[in-house]
C-alpha positions as CSV (number, residue, x, y, z in Angstrom):
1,X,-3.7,59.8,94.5
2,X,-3.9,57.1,91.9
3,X,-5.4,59.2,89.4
4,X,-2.0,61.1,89.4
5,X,0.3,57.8,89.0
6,X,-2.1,56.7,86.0
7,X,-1.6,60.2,84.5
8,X,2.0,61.3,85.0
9,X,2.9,59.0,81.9
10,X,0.9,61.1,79.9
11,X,2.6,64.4,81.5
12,X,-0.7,65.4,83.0
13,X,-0.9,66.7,86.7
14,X,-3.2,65.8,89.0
15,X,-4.0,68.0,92.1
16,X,-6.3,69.5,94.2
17,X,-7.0,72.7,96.1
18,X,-9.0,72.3,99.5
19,X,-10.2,75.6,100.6
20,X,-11.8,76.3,104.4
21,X,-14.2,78.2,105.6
22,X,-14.6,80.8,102.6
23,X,-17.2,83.8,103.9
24,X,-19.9,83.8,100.7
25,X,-23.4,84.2,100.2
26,X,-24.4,80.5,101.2
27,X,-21.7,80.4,104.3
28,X,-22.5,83.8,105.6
29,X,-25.6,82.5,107.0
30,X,-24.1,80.0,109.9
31,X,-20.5,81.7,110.3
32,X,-21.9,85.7,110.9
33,X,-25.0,87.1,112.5
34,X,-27.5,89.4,110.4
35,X,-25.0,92.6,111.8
36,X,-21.8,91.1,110.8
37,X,-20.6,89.6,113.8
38,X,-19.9,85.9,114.9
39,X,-21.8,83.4,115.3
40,X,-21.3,80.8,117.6
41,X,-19.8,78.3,114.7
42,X,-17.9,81.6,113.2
43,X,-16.5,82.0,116.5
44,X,-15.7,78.2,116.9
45,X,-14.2,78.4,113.3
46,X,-11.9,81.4,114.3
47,X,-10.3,80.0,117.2
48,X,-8.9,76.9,115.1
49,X,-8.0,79.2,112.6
50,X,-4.8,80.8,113.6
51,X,-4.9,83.7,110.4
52,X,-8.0,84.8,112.1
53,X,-9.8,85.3,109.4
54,X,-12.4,83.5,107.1
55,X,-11.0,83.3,103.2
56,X,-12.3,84.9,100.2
57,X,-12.7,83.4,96.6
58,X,-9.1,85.5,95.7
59,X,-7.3,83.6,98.4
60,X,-7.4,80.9,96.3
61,X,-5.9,82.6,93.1
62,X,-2.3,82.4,94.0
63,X,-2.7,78.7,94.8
64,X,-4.3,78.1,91.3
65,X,-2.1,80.4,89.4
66,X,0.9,78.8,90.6
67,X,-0.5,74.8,90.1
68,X,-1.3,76.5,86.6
69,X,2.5,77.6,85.9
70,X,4.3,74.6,84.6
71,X,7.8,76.8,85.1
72,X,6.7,76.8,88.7
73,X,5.4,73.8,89.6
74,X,5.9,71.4,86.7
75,X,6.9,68.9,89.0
76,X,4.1,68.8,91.1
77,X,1.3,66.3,90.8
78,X,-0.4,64.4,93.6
79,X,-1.1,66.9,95.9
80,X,-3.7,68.5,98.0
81,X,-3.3,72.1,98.6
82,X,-5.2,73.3,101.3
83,X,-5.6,77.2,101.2
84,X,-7.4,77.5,104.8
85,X,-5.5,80.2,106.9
86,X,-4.0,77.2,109.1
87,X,-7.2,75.5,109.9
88,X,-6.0,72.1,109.3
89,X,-2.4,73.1,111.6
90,X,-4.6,73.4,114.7
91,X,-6.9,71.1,116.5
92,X,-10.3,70.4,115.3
93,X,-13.9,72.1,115.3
């Protein structure tokens, strides 16, 4: 990330959170059926997702909170954080 060379002089961090398949109003639509089940790209999303789960906004907090927390991670700057319940460990949709 360039943007993070330019800024580390400055002491400013530069990062980014990349969450997957989060279950909300706009997503629920192609990931679950109209009774809650799977559809057929919620069930091809699970099987690459080794969690099993979809996220939720809140899985995302801990992530933030800690990027937030300069006694925590005041030496981090560059980075993408992906917060996707392994998604990006396993193969592909």
């Amino acid at each position: 990330m360039f943007f993070a060379q330019y800024m580390a002089p400055a002491k400013v961090r530069v990062n980014a959170v990349a969450p997957g398949f989060m279950v909300n109003e706009r997503s629920r639509a192609y990931l679950m059926t109209p009774d809650g089940g799977l559809s057929a790209r919620g069930e091809q999303v699970m099987s690459h997702t080794p969690m099993g789960r979809f996220g939720e906004a809140e899985d995302l907090l801990g992530c933030v909170n800690w990027l937030l927390d300069d006694s925590q991670s005041s030496f981090v700057t560059g980075i993408t954080v992906p917060v996707d319940g392994g998604f990006l460990s396993s193969a592909g949709v």
